[in-house]
C-alpha positions as CSV (number, residue, x, y, z in Angstrom):
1,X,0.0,0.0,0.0
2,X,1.1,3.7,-1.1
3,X,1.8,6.0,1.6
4,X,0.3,9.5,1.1
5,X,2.2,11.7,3.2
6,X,0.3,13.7,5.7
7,X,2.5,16.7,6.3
8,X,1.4,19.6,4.1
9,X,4.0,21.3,1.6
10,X,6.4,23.9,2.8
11,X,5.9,27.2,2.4
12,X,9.1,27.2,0.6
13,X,7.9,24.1,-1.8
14,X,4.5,26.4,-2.5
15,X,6.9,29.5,-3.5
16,X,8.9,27.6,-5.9
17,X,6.0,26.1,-7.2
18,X,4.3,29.5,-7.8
19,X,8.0,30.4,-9.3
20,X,7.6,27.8,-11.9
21,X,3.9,28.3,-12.7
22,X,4.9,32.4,-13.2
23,X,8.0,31.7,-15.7
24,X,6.1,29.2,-17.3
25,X,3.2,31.8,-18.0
26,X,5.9,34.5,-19.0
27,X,7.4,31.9,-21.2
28,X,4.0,31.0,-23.3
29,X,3.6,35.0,-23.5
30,X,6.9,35.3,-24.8
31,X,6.1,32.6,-27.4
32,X,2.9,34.0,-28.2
33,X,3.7,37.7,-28.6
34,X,6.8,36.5,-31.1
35,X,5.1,34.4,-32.9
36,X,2.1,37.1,-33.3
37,X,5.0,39.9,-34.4
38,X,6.3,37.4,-37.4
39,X,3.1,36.6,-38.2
40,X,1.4,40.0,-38.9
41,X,5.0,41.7,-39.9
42,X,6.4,42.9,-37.0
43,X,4.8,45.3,-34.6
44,X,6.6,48.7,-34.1
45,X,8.0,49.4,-30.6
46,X,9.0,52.9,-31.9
47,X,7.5,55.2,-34.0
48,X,10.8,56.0,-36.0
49,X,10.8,52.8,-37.1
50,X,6.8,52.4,-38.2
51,X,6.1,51.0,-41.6
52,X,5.5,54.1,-43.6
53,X,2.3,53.7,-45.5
54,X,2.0,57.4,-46.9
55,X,4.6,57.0,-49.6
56,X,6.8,59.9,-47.7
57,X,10.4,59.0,-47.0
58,X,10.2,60.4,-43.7
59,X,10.5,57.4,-41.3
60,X,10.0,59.7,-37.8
61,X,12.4,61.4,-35.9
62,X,13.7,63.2,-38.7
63,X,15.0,59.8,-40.2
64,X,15.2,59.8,-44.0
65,X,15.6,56.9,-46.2
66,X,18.2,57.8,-48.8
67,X,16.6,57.8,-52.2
68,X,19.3,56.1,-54.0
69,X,19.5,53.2,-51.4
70,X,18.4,50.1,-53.5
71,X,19.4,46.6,-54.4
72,X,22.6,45.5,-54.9
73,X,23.2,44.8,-58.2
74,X,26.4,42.7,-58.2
75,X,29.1,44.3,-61.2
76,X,30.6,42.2,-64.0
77,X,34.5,41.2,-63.3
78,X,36.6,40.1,-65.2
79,X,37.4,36.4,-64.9
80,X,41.4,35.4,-64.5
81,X,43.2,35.4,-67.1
82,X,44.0,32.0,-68.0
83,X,47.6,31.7,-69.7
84,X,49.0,28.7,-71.5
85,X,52.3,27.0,-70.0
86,X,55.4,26.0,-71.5
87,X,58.4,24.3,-69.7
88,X,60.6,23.4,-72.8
89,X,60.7,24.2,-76.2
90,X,62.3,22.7,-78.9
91,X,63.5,24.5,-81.5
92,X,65.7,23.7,-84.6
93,X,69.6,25.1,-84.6
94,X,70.8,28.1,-86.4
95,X,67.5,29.1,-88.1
96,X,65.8,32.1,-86.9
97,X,62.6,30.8,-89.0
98,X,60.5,28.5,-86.7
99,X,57.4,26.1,-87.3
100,X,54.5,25.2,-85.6
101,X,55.5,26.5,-82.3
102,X,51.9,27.0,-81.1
103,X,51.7,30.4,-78.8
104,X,47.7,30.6,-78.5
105,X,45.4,33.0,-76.5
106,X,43.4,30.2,-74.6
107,X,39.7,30.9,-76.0
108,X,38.0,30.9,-72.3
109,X,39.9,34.9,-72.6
110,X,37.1,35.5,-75.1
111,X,35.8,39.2,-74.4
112,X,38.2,40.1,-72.0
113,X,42.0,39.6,-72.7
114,X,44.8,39.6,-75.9
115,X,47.8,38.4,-74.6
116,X,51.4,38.9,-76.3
117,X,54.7,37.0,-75.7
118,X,58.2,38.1,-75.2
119,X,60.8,35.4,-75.5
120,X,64.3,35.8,-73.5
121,X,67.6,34.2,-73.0
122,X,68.8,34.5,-69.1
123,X,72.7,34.6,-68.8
124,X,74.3,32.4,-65.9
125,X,72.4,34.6,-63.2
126,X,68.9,34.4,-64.1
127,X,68.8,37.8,-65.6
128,X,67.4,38.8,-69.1
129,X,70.2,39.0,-71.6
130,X,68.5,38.6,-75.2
131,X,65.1,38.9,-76.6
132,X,64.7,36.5,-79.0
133,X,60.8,37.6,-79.8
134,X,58.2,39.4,-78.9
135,X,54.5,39.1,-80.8
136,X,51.7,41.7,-81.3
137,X,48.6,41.8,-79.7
138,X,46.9,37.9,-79.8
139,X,43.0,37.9,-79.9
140,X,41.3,34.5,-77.9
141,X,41.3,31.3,-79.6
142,X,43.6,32.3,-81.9
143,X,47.7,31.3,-82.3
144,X,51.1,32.0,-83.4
145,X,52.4,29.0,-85.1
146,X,55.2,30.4,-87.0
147,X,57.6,32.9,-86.0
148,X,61.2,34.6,-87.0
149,X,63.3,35.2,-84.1
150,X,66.3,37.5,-83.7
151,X,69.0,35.1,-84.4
152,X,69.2,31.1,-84.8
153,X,70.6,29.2,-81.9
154,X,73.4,27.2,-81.9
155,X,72.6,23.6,-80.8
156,X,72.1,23.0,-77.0
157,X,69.9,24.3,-74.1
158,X,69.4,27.4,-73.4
159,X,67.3,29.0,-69.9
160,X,64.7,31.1,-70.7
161,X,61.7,33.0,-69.8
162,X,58.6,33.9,-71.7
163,X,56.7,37.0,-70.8
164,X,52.9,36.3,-71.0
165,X,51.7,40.0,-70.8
166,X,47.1,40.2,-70.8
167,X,45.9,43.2,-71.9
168,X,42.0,43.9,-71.2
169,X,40.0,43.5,-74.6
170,X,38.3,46.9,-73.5
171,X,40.5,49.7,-73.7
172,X,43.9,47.5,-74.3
173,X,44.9,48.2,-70.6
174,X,47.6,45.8,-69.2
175,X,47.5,43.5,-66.3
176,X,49.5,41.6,-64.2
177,X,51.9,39.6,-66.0
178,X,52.9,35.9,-66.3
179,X,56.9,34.8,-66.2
180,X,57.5,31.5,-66.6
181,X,61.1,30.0,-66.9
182,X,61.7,27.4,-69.7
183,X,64.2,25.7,-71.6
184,X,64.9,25.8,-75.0
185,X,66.0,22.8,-76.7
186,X,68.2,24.0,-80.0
187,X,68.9,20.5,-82.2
């Protein structure tokens, strides 16, 4: 058999009772009231900030809404450039007349780069020491397959670095650069 105890609560168990019973209430209002303010759109605590209904741009207490505030319209940029790569190329010996060497303007530049290329010889130190070519303007998706260089190279390997130098379709603008060291293969 259950024991039902006999001894009323504490007056200390029937305040934290009443404690529980108050947040709980508060709680439910809480609820209610925010769920009420999403529902109908928001209900204004301030009258600066009341929806303005009246077409004026006044929004109370001398705030204005700045007529040129509107939605951001995100601007065109230009993609990277996208550049080809060479590590080596092989070239035949003491002609100056080469064949099907392939310099291209990658077509995904279409609409917003020509590109040109400046070959160089480096001397011992890494430094520039002979321009052996540099092109003209190159639209995208086309390519330089036959050039004349400054002089024929006598057979062996030479360090070198081709400039890759994007200019903006646009107004024919230049941009940041590619250098990219190679080797050229005279035989």
């Amino acid at each position: 058999m259950t024991e039902i105890p006999t001894e009323p609560n504490t007056k200390e168990q029937r305040s934290d009772r009443k404690l529980k019973i108050i947040i709980v209430i508060l709680a439910v209002l809480l609820i209610l009231t925010g769920g009420t303010m999403i529902f109908w759109g928001g209900v204004p605590f301030f009258s600066a900030f009341a929806p303005n209904n009246g077409g004026s741009t006044s929004q109370g207490a001398g705030l204005v809404v700045d007529p040129n505030a509107g939605e951001f319209v995100k601007p065109e940029q230009a993609p990277g450039v996208v550049v080809p790569g060479f590590g080596m190329l092989t070239v035949p010996a003491n002609t100056r007349e080469l064949r099907g060497i392939n310099l291209h303007n990658p077509i995904e530049n279409e609409g917003w780069y020509y590109l040109t290329f400046k070959i160089c010889l480096l001397d011992a130190n890494g430094v520039e020491s002979d321009t052996l070519y540099e092109s003209q303007l190159v639209p995208p998706g086309l390519y330089l397959q036959d050039i004349v260089i400054s002089r024929g190279l006598a057979p062996g390997e030479y360090d070198a670095v081709m400039h890759v130098q994007p200019y903006r379709i646009v107004d024919q603008t230049p941009t940041y650069n590619a250098d990219m060291v190679m080797t050229i293969i005279a035989k």
